[in-house]
C-alpha positions, 0 to 999 in steps of 0.5 A: 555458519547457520543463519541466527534465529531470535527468540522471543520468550513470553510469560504464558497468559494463564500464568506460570503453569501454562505451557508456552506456545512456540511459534515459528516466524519465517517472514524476511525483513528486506522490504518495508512491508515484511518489517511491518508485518514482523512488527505486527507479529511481535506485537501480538505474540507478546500478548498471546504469552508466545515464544517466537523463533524468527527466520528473517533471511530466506522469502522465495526459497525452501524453509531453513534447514533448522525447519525441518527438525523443528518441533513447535505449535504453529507457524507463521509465513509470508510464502513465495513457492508451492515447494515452500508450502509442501516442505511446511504441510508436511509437519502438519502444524497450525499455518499461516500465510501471511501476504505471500504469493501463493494463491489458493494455498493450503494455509489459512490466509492475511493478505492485502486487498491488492484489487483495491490498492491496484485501484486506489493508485489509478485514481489518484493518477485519474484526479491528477487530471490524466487521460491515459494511464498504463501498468507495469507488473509481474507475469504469473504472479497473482498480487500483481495481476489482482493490482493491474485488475484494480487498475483496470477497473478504476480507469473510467474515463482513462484511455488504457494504454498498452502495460508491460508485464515482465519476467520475476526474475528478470532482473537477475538474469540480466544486467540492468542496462538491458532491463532498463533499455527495455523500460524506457522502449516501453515507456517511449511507445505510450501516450503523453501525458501518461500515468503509470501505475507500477505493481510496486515501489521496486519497479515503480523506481526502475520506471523512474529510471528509464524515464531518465534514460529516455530522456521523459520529465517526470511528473510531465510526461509520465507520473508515476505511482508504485505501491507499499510504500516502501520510504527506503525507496520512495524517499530515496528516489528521483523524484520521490515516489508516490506510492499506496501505502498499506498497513503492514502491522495490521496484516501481522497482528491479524495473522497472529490473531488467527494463528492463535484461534487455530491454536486454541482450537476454538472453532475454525474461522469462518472465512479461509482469509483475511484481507486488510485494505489499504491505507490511502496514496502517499503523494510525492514529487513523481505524481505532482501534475495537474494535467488539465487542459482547461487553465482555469480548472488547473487554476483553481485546482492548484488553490485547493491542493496546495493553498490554505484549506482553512479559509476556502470555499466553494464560493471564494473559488468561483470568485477566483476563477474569474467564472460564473459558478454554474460554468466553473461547476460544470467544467471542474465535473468534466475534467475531473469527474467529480464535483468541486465541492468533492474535491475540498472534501478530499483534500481536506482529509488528505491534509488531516490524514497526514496531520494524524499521522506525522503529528501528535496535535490534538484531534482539533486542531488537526480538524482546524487546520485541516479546514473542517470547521468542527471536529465532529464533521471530521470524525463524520467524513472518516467514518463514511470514508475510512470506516473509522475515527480519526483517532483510530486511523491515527493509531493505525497510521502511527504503527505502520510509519514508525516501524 
């Protein structure tokens, strides 16, 4: 039997004497992000009036046979071969690639910032207080070398211990035991403590694992971050994953955005692709360490992460600490690398970026309880940090985690 395709039909914008745009969708819906960008997509395309037929069953094969007799106006994919770009070139429709793996296609392109999400994960690791970190990702696969490159980047003061890049489609040629047994060999031969940053959830997760098997505490000995944001993985793994979430939706309402200029035939974009950044660190159980070797920095650090951010200051966590202000300044600077004073700043907006998000409250009382003691100095540290409001981060958020 054929696989099903689903038809969304539209009304045409310009009413009912328009032609319909019909639109072919081929992005699998397997993985978080694939339903992220076909919900994007689907959004979109009710705007623009468009009919889509959606192929969500083949990623990293040829096109569906149904493809090739298909007779539409344009074509939005999420590639994973060459072969796959040439079979979809040859009807010589408007495309647009949408986050696949095929660098320097002949496609229009949406893709993630994958330099900066490989970034974002090795800072959040560096914050921890850790002093070494390691990747593991994906050979000949350009998303996974441009994340490790981010790693790399961002290690400053970290000591780059030796990554492991394996094979793509090792994990279907051999049985997991061996797979995992190469993992844990891997993880056993690197520094300790140990942060490391897998190219994303899915081996994030068999990282996990092989730290079970070699017998490595996890956060202790080795923190580990993946990327995505996958919750069917993140949440259900031992311990719960951290991991960079990105903004799925956008990448798909941005594809179809640009789909529809090439349609429209209103001048071509400027520039050959869109990037979408990523959105920030989903912190779970497997990254929670403080691997400070100082226990009063650890100390104090403990206070801003996880204590009352409303009623703390600079001043009060001196006091605690049991120092001299310019001595616990100097200290936090060298273990962390940045001052005490940054570090409020950051955990107050990670507090109001998951308030935005998880919740409905209003943008005040998210600053309130935050610890900002005005809304408007929130909106102004999102502005400098992320480029835009609170309540625009919280309209962004809210359509990536409800997907």
């Amino acid at each position: 039997m054929p696989p099903a395709i689903r038809r969304t039909a539209s009304a045409a914008p310009d009413g009912p004497s328009a032609a319909v745009r019909r639109v072919a969708v081929l992005v699998e819906s397997s993985h978080a992000v694939g339903r992220g960008i076909l919900a994007g997509v689907r959004r979109a395309g009710r705007t623009a009036g468009w009919s889509l037929e959606i192929e969500t069953d083949r990623l990293g094969g040829m096109p569906p046979p149904w493809f090739r007799r298909w007779k539409g106006d344009g074509v939005i994919v999420r590639l994973a071969s060459e072969r796959a770009a040439e079979a979809i070139a040859r009807l010589g429709l408007p495309v647009v690639d949408v986050a696949g793996s095929v660098a320097g296609g002949p496609f229009r392109r949406v893709r993630f910032d994958d330099v900066a999400i490989g970034r974002m994960a090795a800072t959040h690791l560096a914050e921890q207080g850790l002093r070494s970190i390691a990747f593991c990702g994906l050979t000949g696969v350009a998303w996974s070398g441009d994340r490790e490159r981010g790693v790399v980047a961002a290690a400053g003061r970290l000591a780059l211990a030796e990554p492991l890049h394996l094979d793509p489609g090792l994990s279907r040629r051999i049985p997991p035991s061996t797979l995992l047994g190469r993992l844990a060999g891997w993880l056993a031969s690197l520094p300790r403590p140990v942060g490391v940053v897998a190219c994303d959830d899915f081996h994030a997760a068999l990282v996990l694992d092989a730290c079970r098997l070699a017998g490595l505490d996890v956060p202790e000995a080795v923190a580990v971050v993946g990327a995505d944001d996958d919750r069917s993985i993140c949440e259900a793994a031992d311990p719960p994953l951290s991991s960079v979430a990105v903004d799925a939706a956008r990448a798909g309402e941005l594809a179809a955005a640009l789909l529809g200029r090439l349609l429209d035939g209103s001048g071509r974009p400027a520039a050959g692709e869109c990037v979408v950044s990523p959105l920030r660190v989903q912190a779970r159980r497997s990254s929670d360490i403080f691997a400070i070797d100082d226990p009063r920095v650890a100390a104090v650090l403990r206070l801003v992460r996880g204590g009352e951010l409303t009623h703390q200051s600079v001043a009060k966590l001196v006091a605690a600490s049991g120092l001299p202000r310019r001595s616990l300044l100097r200290r936090f600077q060298d273990r962390l690398g940045h001052s005490l004073h940054e570090e409020l700043i950051r955990s107050r907006l990670a507090r109001a970026e998951r308030l935005l998000v998880d919740t409905e409250l209003s943008i005040a009382e998210v600053a309130s309880r935050a610890g900002f003691n005005y809304p408007e100095y929130m909106g102004r540290v999102f502005r400098q940090r992320h480029g835009c409001s609170p309540g625009e981060f919280r309209r962004a958020g809210s359509g990536r985690g409800r997907r």
